[in-house]
C-alpha positions as a Markdown table, in Angstrom:
| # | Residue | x | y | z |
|---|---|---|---|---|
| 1 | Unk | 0.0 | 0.0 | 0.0 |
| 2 | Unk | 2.6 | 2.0 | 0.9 |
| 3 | Unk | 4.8 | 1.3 | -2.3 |
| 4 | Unk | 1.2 | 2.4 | -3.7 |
| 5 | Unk | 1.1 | 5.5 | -2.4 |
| 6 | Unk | 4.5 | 6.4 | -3.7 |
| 7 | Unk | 4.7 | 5.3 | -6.9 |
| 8 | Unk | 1.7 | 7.2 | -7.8 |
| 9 | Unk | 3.2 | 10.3 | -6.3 |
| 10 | Unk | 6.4 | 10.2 | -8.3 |
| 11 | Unk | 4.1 | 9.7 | -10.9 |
| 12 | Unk | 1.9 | 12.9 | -10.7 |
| 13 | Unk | 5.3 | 14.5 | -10.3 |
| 14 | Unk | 6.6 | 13.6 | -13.7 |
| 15 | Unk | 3.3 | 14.0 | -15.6 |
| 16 | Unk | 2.6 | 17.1 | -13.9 |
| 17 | Unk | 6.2 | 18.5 | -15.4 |
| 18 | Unk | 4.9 | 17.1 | -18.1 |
| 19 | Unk | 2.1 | 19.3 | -18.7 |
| 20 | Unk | 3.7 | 22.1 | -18.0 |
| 21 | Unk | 6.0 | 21.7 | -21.1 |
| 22 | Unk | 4.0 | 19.8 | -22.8 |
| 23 | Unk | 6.0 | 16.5 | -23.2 |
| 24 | Unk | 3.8 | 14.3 | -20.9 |
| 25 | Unk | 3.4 | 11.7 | -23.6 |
| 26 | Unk | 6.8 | 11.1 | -24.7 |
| 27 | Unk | 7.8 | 11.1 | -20.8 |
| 28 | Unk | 5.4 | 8.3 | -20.8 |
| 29 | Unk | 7.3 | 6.8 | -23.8 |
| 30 | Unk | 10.0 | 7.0 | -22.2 |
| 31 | Unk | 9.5 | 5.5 | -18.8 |
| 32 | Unk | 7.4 | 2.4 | -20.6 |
| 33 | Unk | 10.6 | 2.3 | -22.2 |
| 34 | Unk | 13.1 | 1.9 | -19.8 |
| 35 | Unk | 10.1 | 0.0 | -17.6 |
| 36 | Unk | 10.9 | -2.5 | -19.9 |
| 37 | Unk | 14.4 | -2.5 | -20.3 |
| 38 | Unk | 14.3 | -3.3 | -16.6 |
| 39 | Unk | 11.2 | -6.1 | -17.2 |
| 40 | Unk | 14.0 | -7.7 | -19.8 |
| 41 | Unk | 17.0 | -7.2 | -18.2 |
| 42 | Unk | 16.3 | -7.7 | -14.3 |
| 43 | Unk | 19.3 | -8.4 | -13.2 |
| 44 | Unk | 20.0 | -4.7 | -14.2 |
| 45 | Unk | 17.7 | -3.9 | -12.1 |
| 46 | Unk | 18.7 | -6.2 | -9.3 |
| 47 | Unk | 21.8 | -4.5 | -9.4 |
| 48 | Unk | 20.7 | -0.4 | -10.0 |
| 49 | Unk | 18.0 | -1.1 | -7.6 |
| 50 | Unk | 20.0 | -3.3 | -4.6 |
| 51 | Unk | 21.3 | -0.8 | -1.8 |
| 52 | Unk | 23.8 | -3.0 | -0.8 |
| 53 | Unk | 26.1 | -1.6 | -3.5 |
| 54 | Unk | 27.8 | 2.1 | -3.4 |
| 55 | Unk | 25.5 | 4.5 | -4.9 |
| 56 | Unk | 28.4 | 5.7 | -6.9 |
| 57 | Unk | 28.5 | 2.2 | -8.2 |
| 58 | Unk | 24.7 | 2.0 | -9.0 |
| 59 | Unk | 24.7 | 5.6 | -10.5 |
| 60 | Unk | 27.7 | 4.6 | -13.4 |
| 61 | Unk | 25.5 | 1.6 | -14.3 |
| 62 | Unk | 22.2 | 4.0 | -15.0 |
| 63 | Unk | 24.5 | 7.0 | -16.5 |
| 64 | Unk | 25.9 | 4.0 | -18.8 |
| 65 | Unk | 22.4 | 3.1 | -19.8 |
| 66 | Unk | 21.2 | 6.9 | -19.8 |
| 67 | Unk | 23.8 | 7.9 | -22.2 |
| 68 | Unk | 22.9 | 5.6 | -25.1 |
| 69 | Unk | 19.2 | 5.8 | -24.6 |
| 70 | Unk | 17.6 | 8.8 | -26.1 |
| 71 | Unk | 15.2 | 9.6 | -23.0 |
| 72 | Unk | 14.9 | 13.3 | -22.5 |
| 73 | Unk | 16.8 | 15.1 | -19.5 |
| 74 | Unk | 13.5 | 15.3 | -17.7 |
| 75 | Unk | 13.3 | 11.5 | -18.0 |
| 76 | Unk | 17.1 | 10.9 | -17.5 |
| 77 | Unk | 16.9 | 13.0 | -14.3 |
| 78 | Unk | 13.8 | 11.5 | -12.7 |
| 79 | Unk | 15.3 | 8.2 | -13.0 |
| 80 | Unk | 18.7 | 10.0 | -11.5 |
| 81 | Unk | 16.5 | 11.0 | -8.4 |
| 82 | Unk | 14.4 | 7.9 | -8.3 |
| 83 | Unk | 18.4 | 5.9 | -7.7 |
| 84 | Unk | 19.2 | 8.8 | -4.9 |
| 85 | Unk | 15.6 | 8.2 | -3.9 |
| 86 | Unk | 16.2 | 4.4 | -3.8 |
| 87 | Unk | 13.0 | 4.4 | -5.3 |
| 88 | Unk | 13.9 | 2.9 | -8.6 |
| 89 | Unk | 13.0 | -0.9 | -7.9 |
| 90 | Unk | 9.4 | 0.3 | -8.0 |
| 91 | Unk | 9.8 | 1.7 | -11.8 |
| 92 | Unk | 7.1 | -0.6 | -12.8 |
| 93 | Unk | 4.5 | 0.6 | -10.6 |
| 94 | Unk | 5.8 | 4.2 | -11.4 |
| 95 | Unk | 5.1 | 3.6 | -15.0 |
| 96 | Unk | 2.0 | 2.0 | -14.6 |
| 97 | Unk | 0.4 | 4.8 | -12.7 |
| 98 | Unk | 1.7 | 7.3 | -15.1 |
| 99 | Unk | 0.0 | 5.4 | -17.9 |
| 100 | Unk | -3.2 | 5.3 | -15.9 |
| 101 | Unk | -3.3 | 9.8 | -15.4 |
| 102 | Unk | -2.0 | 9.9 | -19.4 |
| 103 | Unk | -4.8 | 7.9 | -19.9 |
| 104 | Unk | -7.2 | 10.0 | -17.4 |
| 105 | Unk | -6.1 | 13.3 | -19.1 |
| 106 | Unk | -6.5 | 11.8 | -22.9 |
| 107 | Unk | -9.9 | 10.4 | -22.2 |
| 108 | Unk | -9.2 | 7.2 | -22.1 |
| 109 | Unk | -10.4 | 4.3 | -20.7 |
| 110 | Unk | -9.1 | 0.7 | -20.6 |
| 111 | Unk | -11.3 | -2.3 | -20.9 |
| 112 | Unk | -10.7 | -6.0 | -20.0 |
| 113 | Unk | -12.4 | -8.3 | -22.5 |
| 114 | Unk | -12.3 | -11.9 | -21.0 |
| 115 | Unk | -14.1 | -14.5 | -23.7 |
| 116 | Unk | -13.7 | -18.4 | -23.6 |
| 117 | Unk | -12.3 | -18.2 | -27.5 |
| 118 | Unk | -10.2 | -16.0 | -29.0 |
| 119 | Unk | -12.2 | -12.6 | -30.0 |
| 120 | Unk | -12.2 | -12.0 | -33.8 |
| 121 | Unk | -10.4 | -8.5 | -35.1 |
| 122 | Unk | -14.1 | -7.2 | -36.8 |
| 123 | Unk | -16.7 | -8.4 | -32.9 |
| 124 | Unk | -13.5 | -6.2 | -31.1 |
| 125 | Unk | -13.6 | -3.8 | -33.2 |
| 126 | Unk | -17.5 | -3.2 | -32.6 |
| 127 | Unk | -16.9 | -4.3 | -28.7 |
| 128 | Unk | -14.5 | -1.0 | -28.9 |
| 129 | Unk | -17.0 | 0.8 | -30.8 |
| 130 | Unk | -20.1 | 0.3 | -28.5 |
| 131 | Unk | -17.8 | 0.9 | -25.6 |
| 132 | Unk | -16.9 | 4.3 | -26.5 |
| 133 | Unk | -20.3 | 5.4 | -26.9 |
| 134 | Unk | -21.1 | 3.8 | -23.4 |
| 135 | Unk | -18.3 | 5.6 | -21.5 |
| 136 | Unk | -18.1 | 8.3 | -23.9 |
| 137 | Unk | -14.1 | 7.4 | -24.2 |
| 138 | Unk | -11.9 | 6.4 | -26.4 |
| 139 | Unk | -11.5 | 2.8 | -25.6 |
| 140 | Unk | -8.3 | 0.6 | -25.2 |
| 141 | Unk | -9.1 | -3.3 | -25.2 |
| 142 | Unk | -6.8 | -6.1 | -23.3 |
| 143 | Unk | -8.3 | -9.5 | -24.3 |
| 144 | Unk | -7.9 | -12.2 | -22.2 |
| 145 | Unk | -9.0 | -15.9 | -22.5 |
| 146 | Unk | -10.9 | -18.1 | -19.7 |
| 147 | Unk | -12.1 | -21.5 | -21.3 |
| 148 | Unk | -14.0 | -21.7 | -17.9 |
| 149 | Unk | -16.5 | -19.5 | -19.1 |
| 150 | Unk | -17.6 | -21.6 | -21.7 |
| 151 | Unk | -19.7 | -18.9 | -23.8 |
| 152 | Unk | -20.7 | -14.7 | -23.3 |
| 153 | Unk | -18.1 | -12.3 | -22.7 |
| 154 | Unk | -17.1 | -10.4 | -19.5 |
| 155 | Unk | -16.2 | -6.7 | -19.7 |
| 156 | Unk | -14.6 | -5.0 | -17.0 |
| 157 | Unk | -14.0 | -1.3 | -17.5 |
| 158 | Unk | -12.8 | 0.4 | -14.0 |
| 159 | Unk | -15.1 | -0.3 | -11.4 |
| 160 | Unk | -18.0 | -1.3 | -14.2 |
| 161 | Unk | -18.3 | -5.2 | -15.2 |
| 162 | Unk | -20.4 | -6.2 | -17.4 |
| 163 | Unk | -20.8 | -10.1 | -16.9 |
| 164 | Unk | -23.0 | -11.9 | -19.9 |
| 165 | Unk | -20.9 | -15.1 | -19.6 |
| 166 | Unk | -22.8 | -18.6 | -20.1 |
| 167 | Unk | -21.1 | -19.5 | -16.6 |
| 168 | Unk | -22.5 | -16.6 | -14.4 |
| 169 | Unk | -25.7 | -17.3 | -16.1 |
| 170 | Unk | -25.5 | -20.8 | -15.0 |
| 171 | Unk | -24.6 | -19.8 | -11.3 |
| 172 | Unk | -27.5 | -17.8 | -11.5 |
| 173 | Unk | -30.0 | -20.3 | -13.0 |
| 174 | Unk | -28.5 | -22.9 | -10.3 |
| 175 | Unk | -29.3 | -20.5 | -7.4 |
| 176 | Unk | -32.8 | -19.8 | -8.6 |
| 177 | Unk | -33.8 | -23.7 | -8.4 |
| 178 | Unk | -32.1 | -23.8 | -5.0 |
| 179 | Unk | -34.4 | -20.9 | -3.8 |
| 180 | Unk | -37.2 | -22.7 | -5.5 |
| 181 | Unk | -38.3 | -19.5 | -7.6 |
């Protein structure tokens, strides 16, 4: 929770600088970037991230990375702070809360599709479609698969589901005969 708490901070600190210049999107590109240079390469990570060697030590490591990267100083310096911070083990949660207020400020919203089969390009391009108009958003879609679902589709966008899988419906035909209705 804590970790939480943080990460989203450091992130409204970059996006707000962000703003101000207007570079809050390629900051974004940036971080995703190096987020997954790290997700790749964890034992850099380990390493840049580990407080049990010298800062010095740690900071030659990112500088080395820094310099043949084409981040932007803002970028290059956040990641600087988030060393002396010894806050950059939790890049990843960073980035993903900076994605989520790029994604707030650009009206979008991001939907979970889970189907039993995989979803054909033209039903999630309508699925996309009909979303927008519902949240009045432009509307990025993460499919997932669930074989236990056997039919329907379950949508979850933020706090809003939208469950019309054969198995709920089943759960819920099953607990009508038990209630005898």
């Amino acid at each position: 929770m804590i970790g939480s708490k943080v990460s989203k901070r450091y992130a409204k600190a970059l996006l707000s600088l962000g703003q101000e210049d207007g570079n809050f999107e390629k900051y974004g590109s940036d971080l995703q970037d190096f987020s997954r240079f790290c997700e790749d390469h964890k034992e850099v990570l380990g390493v840049i991230a580990n407080q049990i060697f010298p800062v010095e030590d740690r900071r030659k490591i990112l500088q080395t990375l820094l310099e043949k990267s084409t981040y932007s100083d803002v970028v290059k310096n956040f990641l600087n702070l988030l060393l002396d911070k010894n806050r950059i083990g939790i890049i990843h949660q960073i980035t993903d809360h900076y994605e989520r207020l790029m994604d707030d400020i650009s009206n979008i919203a991001r939907a979970e599709i889970v189907t039993p089969r995989p979803l054909r390009e033209d039903a999630q391009n309508k699925l996309e479609k009909v979303l927008g108009d519902l949240t009045s958003k432009t509307i990025k879609i993460e499919v997932q698969e669930d074989e236990s679902l056997i039919g329907g589709i379950v949508v979850k966008i933020g706090d809003l589901v939208l469950d019309g899988s054969v198995k709920t419906q089943l759960e819920g035909f099953n607990e009508s005969l038990k209630r005898g209705e």
